[in-house]
TORTISE-655949 format. One record per residue (C-alpha): x, y, z. Coordinates in pm, whole numbers, padded with zeros to 5 digits, always signed. Layout:
N
XYZ
...
***
This chain:
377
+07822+18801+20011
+07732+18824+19684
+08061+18845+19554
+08130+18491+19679
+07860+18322+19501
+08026+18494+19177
+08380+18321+19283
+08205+17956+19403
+08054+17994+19019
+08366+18058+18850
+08557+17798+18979
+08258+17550+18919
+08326+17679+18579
+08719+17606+18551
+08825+17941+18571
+09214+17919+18629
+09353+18257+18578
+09169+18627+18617
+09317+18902+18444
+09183+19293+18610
+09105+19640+18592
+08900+19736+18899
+08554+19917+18887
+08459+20112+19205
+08100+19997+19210
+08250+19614+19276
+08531+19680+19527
+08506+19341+19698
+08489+19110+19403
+08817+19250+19293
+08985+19218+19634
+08871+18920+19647
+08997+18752+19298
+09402+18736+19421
+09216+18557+19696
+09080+18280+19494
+09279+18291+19151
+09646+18388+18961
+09542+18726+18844
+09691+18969+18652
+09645+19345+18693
+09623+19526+18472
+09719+19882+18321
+09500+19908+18005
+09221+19632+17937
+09352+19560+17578
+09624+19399+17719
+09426+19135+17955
+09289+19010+17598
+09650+18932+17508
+09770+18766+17837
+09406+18561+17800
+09493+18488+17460
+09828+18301+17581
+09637+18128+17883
+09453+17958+17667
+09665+17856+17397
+09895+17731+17663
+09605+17523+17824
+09396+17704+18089
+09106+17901+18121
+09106+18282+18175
+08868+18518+18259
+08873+18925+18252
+08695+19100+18511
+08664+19485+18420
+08495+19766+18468
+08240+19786+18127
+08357+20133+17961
+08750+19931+17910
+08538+19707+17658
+08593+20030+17426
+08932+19997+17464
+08918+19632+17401
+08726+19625+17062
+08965+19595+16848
+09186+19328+17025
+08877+19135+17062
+08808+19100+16709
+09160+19101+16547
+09286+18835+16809
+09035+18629+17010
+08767+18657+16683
+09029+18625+16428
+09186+18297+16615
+08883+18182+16717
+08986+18186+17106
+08754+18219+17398
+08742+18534+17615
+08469+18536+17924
+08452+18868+18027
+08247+18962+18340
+08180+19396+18326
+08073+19577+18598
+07827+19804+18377
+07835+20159+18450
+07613+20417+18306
+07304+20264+18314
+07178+20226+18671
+07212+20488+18920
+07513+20614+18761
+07649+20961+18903
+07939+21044+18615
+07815+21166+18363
+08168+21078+18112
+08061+20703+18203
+07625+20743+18025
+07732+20802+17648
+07959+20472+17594
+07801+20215+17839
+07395+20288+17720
+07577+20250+17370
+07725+19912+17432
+07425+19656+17430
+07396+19773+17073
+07813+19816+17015
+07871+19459+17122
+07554+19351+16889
+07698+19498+16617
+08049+19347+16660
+07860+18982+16700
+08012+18956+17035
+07740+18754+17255
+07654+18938+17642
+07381+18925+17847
+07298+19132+18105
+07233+19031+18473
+07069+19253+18718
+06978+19044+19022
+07200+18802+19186
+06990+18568+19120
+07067+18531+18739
+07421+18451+18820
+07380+18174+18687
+07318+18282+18328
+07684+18375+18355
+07744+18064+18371
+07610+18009+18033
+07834+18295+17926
+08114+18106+18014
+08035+17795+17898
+07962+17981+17551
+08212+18138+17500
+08461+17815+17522
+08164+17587+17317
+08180+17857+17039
+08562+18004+17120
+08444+18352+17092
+08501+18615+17334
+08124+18691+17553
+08044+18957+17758
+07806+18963+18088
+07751+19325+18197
+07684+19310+18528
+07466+19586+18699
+07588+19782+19037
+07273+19635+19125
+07404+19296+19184
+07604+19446+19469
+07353+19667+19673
+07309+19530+20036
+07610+19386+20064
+07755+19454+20418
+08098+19532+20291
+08088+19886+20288
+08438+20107+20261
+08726+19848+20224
+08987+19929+20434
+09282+19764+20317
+09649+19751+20451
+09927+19887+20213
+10253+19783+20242
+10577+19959+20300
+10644+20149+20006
+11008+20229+20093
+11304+20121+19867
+11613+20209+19702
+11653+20260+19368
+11986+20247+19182
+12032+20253+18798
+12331+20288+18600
+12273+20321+18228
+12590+20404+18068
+12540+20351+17693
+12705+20400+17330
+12479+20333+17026
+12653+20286+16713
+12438+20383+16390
+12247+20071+16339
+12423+19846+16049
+12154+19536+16081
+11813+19532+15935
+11513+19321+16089
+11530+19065+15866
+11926+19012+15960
+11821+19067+16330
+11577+18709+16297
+11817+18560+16081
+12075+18587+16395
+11776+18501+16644
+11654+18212+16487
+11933+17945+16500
+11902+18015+16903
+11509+17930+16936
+11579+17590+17008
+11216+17465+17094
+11111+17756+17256
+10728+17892+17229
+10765+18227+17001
+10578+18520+16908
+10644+18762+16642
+10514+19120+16575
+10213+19203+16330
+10327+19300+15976
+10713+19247+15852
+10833+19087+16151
+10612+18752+16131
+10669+18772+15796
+11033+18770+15808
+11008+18528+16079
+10809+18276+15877
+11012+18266+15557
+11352+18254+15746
+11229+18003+15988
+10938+17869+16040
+10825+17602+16294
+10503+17526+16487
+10634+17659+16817
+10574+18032+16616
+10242+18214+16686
+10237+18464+16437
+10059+18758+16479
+09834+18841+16169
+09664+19194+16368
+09666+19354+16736
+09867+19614+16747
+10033+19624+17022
+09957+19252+17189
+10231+19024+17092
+10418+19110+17468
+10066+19065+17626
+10008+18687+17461
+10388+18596+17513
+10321+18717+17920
+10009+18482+17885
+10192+18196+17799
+10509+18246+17961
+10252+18236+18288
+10122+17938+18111
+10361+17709+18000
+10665+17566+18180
+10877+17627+17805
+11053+17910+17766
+10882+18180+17601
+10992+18443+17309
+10870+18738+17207
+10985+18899+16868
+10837+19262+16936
+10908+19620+16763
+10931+19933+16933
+10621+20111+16787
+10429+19809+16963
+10619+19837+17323
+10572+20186+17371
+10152+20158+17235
+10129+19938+17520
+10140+19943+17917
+10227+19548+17993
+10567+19582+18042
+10501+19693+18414
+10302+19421+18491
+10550+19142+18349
+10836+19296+18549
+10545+19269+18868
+10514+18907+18809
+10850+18805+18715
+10802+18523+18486
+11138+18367+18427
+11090+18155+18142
+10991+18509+17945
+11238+18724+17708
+11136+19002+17496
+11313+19117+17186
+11298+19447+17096
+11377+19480+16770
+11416+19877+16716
+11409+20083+16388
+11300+20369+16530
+11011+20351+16285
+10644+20186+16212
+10837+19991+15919
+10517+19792+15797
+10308+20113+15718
+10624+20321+15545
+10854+20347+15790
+10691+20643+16000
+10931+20762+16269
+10846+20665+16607
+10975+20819+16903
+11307+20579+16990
+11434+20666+16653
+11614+20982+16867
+11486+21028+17227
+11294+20710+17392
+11613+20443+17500
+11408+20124+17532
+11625+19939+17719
+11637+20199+17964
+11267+20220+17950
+11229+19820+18030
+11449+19911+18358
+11242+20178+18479
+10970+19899+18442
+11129+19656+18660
+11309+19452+18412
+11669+19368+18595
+11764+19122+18303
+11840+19369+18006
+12098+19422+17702
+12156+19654+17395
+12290+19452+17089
+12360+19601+16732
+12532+19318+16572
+12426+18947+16477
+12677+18826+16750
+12550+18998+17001
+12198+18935+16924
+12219+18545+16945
+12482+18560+17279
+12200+18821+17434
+11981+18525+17328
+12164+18229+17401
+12233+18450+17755
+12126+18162+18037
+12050+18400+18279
+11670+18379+18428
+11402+18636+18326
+11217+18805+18268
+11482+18954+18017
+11443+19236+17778
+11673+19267+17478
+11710+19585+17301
+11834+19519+16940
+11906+19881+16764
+11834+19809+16422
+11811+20037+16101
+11494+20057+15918
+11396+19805+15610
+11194+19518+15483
+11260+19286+15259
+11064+19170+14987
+10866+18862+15134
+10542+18737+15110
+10205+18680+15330
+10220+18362+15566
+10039+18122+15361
+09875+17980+15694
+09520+18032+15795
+09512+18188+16149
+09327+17846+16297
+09618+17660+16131
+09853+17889+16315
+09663+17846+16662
+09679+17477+16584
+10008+17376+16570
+10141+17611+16831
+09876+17506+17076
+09936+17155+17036
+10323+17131+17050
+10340+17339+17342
+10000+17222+17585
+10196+16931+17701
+10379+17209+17913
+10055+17371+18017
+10064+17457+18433
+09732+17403+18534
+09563+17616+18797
***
């Protein structure tokens, strides 16, 4: 099969970890990456460029497999993260729209994106034969030469006469029992976000952190800073995504200073409580409101209970603080993860200034304190 020749390729290439939204028109490739790599799927494509992100600053090579139209989704991540921090992204895209295409919602975006991805200075090619395979290849290798992210939009083509046909896959039992109790009192908030880090950061220890765009890697880097702290500088909603990466990544424990605007723009939290990495916690740090853009209100200000939310994801490992001392027990907390902590907050920032680090400075020193941890494979 074709598909196998793709696989045989991208292990010649050092591909270590696949992150995945399917595409109908390449069934078999994507039953077959579980098969031959760790990979992630995923809920929304954004977030693979996130978990890649991690991979590689914790020392392996990822690779997204997707179906082309979720590189719309992706734009922005792509050029606010892997562009902005100058980390490489392969990404192999079944292309839709362009050869014998039958929905017509898939023609406007995909005949677009040879000139989108142009414009953005992303570099693709496009393969139509499986005999150009190897020019993805070339993708790959350019895109960790250069550390850029690269596309290769890969026609339905590739796949025609392929005996394969309908997959018929086996399901497992779906049966199970479900039992949450979620008995909760929430005191009006008397800690802001800046005395929320100030009780986090004296439990970090030499854990691998991330911190939230805006305020809270602000706040973060004048209250403590160290080179175990990626700070986030853009991508809205990625910090979970790149802590998952590296938690997968990285024997260290891993940290993620997150906001609740971010957690509920993004769909990961399903997929970390699916893979259960136990070196991961997430902080929550809840205001109820997008405090770095005027303190909009968001939607746990009243109704959304995030802790409750993290449950429903899978998350068995969860607390609600409000005070300091509860923050760094919930932190200190031994107890394996992946753990979410839900720290009600009231809304505020403090008067502090831009990180005075370039974001290759940043990607620096927090890739080479914590690679001597990396798992590889």
């Amino acid at each position: 099969m074709h598909e196998d020749t793709l696989i045989s390729l991208l292990r010649d290439q050092g591909i270590t970890l696949a992150a995945s939204l399917p595409c109908d028109k390449a069934k078999e490739l994507f039953r077959l990456l579980p098969e031959s790599f760790e990979t992630i799927e995923l809920l929304r494509e954004e977030d693979g460029v996130g978990v890649c992100a991690g991979a590689y600053l914790a020392g392996r090579k990822p690779a997204m497999f997707i179906q082309s139209s979720g590189l719309g989704n992706m734009l922005n991540a792509l050029l606010s993260l892997s562009r902005t921090y100058e980390l490489p992204l392969p990404v192999i895209a079944s292309w839709r729209g362009v050869y014998k295409e039958t929905i017509p919602a898939q023609v406007p975006f995909n005949t677009a994106l040879p000139g989108i991805l142009k414009a953005a200075d992303i570099p693709f090619i496009t393969v139509h034969h499986p005999r150009e395979f190897d020019r993805i290849s070339e993708t790959i290798d350019t895109a960790f030469r250069c550390h850029t992210p690269a596309v290769a939009l890969v026609s339905p083509q590739c796949w025609e006469g392929d005996a394969a046909g309908e997959l018929q896959e086996d399901t497992p039992d779906r049966s199970r029992h479900m039992h949450i109790v979620h008995n909760r009192t929430v005191p009006s908030p008397t800690m802001t976000r800046l005395d929320a880090i100030r009780a986090l950061v004296p439990h970090l220890h030499d854990a691998a952190v991330v911190s939230n765009i805006g305020f809270p890697s602000k706040e973060l880097f004048w209250t403590g800073d160290r080179k175990e702290n990626f700070y986030m500088l853009g991508s809205y909603t990625q910090a979970s995504s790149l802590g998952f990466g590296i938690a997968l990544s990285s024997r260290r424990r891993t940290i993620v200073i997150d906001g609740d605007g971010s957690l509920l723009g993004t769909a990961i939290l399903p997929v970390i409580a699916g893979k259960k990495p136990r070196n991961l916690t997430i902080v929550c740090l809840d205001n109820g409101v997008f405090g770095s853009t005027g303190n909009q209100i968001t939607p746990s200000y009243r109704q959304v209970d995030l802790e409750l939310y993290a449950r429903a994801c899978g998350f068995e490992q969860t607390a609600k603080v409000t005070s300091a001392e509860e923050t760094g027990r919930a932190l200190a907390s031994p107890e394996q993860g992946p753990s979410f902590i839900h720290v009600v907050i009231r809304p505020g920032n403090s008067d502090v200034p831009n990180i005075p680090l370039t974001p290759r400075e940043i990607r620096d020193r927090f890739m080479n304190t914590i690679r001597p941890d990396a798992i590889q494979g």
